[in-house]
BALUMLUM-224124 format. One record per residue (C-alpha): x, y, z; residue in three letters. Coordinates in steps of 0.25 Angstrom, whole numbers, padded with zeros to 4 digits, always signed. Layout:
XYZALA;...
! end
This chain:
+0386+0411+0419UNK;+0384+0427+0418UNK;+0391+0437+0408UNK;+0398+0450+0416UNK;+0398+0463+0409UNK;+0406+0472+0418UNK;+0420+0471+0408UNK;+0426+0466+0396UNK;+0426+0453+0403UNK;+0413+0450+0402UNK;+0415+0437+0412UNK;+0406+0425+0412UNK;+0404+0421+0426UNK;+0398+0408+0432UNK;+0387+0411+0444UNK;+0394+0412+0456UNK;+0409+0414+0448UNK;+0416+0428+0450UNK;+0419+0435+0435UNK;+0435+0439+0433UNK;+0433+0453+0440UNK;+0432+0443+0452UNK;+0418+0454+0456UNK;+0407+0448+0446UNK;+0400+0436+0449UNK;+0386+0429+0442UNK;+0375+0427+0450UNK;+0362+0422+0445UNK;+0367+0422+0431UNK;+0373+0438+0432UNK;+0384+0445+0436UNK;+0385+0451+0449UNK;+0395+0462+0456UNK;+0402+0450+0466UNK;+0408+0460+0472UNK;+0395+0469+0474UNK;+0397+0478+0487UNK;+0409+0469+0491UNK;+0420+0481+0496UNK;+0434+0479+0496UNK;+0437+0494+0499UNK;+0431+0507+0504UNK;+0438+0520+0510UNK;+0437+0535+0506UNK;+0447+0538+0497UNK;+0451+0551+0490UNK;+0445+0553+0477UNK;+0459+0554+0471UNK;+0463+0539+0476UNK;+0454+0534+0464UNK;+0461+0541+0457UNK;+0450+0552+0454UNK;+0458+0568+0454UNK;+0448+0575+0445UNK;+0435+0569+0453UNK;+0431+0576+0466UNK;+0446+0580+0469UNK;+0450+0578+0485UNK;+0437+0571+0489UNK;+0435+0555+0494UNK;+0428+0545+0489UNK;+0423+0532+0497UNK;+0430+0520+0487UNK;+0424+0507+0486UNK;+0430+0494+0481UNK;+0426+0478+0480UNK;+0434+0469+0471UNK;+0435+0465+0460UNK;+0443+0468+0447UNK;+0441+0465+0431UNK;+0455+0469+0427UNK;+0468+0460+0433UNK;+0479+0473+0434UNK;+0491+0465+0440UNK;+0494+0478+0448UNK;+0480+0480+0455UNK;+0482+0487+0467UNK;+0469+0481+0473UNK;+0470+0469+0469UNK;+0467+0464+0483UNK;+0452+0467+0478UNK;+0454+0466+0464UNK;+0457+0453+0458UNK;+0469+0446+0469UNK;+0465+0433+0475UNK;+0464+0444+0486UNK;+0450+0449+0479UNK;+0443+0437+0475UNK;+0446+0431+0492UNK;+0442+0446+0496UNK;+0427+0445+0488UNK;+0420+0437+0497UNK;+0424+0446+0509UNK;+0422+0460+0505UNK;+0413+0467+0512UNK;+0400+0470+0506UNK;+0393+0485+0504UNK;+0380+0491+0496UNK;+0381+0502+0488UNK;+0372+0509+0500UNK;+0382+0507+0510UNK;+0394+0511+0501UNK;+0386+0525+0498UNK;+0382+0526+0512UNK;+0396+0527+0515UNK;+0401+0536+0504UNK;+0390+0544+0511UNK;+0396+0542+0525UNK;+0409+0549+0520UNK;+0406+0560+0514UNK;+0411+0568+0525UNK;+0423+0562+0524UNK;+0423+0569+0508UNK;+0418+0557+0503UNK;+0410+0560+0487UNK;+0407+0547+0485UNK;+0411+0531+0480UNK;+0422+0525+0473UNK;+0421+0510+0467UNK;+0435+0508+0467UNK;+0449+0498+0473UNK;+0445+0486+0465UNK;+0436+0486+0451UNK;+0421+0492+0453UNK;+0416+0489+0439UNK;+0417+0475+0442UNK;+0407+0477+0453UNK;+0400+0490+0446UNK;+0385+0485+0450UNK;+0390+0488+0465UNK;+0397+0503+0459UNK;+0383+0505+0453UNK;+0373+0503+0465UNK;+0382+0510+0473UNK;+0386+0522+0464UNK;+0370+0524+0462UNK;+0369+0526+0478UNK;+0382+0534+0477UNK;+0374+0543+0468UNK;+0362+0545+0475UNK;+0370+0552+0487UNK;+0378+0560+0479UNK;+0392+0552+0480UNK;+0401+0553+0469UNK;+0406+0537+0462UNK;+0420+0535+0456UNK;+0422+0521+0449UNK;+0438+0519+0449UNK;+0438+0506+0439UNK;+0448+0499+0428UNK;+0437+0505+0418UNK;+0434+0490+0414UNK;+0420+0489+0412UNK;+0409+0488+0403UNK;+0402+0501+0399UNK;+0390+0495+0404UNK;+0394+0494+0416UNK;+0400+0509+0416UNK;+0387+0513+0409UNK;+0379+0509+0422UNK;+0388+0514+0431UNK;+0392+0527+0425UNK;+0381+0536+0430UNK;+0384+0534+0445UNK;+0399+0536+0443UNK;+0407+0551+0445UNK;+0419+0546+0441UNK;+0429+0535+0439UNK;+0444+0533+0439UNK;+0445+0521+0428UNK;+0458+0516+0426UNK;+0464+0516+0412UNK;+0475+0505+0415UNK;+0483+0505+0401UNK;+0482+0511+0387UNK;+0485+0496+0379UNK;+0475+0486+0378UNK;+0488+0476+0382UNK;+0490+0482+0395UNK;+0473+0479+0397UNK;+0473+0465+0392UNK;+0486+0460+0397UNK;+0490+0466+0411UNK;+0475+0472+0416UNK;+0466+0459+0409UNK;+0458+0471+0406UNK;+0452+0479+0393UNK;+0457+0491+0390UNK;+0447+0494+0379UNK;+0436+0492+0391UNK;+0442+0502+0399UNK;+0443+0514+0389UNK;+0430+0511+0386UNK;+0426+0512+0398UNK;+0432+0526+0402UNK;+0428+0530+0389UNK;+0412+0528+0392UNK;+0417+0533+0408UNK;+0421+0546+0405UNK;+0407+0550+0400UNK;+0401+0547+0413UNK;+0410+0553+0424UNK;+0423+0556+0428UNK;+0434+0549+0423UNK;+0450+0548+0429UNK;+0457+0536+0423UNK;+0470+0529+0429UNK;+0481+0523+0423UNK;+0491+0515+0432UNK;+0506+0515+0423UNK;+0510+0502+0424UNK;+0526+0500+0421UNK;+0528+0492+0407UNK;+0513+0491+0406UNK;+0506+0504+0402UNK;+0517+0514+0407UNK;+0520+0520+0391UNK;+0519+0534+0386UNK;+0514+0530+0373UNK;+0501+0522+0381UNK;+0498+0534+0391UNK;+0497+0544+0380UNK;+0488+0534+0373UNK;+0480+0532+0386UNK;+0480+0548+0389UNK;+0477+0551+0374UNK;+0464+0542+0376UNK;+0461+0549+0388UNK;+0462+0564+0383UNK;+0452+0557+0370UNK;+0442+0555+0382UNK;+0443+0568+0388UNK;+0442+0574+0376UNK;+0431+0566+0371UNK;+0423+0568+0385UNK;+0427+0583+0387UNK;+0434+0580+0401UNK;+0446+0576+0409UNK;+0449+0563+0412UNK;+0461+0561+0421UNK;+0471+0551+0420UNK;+0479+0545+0433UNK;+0493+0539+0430UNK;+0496+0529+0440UNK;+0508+0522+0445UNK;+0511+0508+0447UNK;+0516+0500+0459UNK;+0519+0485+0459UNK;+0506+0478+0465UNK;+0498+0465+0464UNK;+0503+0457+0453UNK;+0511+0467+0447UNK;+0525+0470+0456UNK;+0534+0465+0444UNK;+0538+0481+0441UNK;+0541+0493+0448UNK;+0530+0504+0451UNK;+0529+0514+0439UNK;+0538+0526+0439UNK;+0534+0540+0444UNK;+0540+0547+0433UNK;+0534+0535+0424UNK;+0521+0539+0430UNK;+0522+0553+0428UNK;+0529+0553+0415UNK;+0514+0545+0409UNK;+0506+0557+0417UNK;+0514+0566+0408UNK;+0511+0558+0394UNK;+0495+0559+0399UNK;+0496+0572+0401UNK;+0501+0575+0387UNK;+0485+0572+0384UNK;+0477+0573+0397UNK;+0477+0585+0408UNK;+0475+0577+0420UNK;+0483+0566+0423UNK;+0488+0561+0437UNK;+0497+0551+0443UNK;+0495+0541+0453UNK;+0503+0533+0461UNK;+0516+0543+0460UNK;
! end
């Protein structure tokens, strides 16, 4: 039995068995990337589909996903590749690539206003080994990296990564350790930790998807938003923040999507602290 140490779950696993991201296996008495290499998605997006509006504005960048996923958001819209029945059938097929290959083709579409790799769709931290080597590569040739992840990681693990990354969209779910625990399975005290120690390091966009019931309150986005303008003050830099809306997906279809104006009213309580904020989904 090995010990993981990519997130708060620290998970035991058996040799052979798979940890509960569904990406991590033991081999040999250590933990291994499961899903090393294994791609469940790649096309050249705009740079504002991660969402990233203050990094390289009106570019592309080719995005990369495997599967995998540490959190359980009963409204993941890839959960196809996350944690469905769907992902854990789809592992054993997906189509394997080295971190050579993937760059060679970051390289083949410049031209096409290509800057460089995103590790996105499904969660890369719980595959990070596979982000690293790649993002080394990607370095060497001049390609910019963006991590677009749930923030939920050890800093160890963003300590190894961070030199090779330009910029990450982290997703900053909720402002109540109740919304993390019970809704997500998550650690909300993980993830502002992580940010924290990320916004040293490179560029930083955070996105918060408003949930109706769940985390849509004025009183918790000027929380949220207060915290954020401490960073940005703290770090001398912006820190954008995207307000999302909600649509019924997954396992979550027992309400209606989030209000427009609801959406717009919560941009407008975050903008009472912070000078760029955007909304998504509207």
């Amino acid at each position: 039995m090995a010990k993981c140490h990519v997130c708060f779950r620290h998970c035991s696993i058996d040799e052979g068995s798979i940890g509960f991201c569904g990406a991590r296996t033991a081999k040999d008495g250590k933990v291994i990337a499961y899903n090393y290499g294994k791609v469940s998605g790649l096309a050249l997006d705009p740079i504002e589909k991660k969402p990233l509006n203050n990094f390289f504005p009106g570019s592309y960048i080719l995005s990369v996903g495997s599967f995998g996923c540490n959190l359980r958001c009963p409204f993941c819209q890839n959960n196809d590749i996350s944690w469905s029945e769907e992902a854990r059938r789809y592992a054993s097929d997906a189509e394997t690539i080295s971190p050579q290959e993937l760059v060679n083709i970051a390289i083949d579409t410049r031209d096409k206003g290509n800057i460089g790799i995103a590790f996105t769709y499904n969660e890369p931290l719980v595959g990070y080994e596979f982000v690293l080597d790649t993002a080394k590569l990607a370095k060497k040739n001049d390609l910019k990296t963006v991590l677009v992840s749930n923030g939920t990681a050890e800093l160890s693990v963003l300590a190894e990564l961070a030199p090779y990354i330009d910029a990450m969209n982290i997703d900053l779910k909720g402002f109540t350790d109740e919304y993390y625990d019970k809704l997500l399975g998550g650690s909300r005290k993980q993830v502002m930790e992580f940010i924290e120690e990320a916004v040293k390091h490179c560029h930083v966009e955070l996105t918060t998807l408003i949930i109706p019931s769940e985390n849509d309150s004025e009183e918790e986005m000027r929380e949220l938003s207060g915290w954020v303008r401490e960073l940005e003050l703290a770090n001398e830099k912006s820190i954008p923040l995207h307000i999302s809306r909600f649509f019924p997906r997954f396992k979550m279809t027992d309400r209606d999507a989030t209000s427009v104006s609801k959406v717009y009213k919560l941009a407008d309580v975050a903008r009472e602290k912070l000078e760029l904020v955007y909304t998504g989904n509207c």
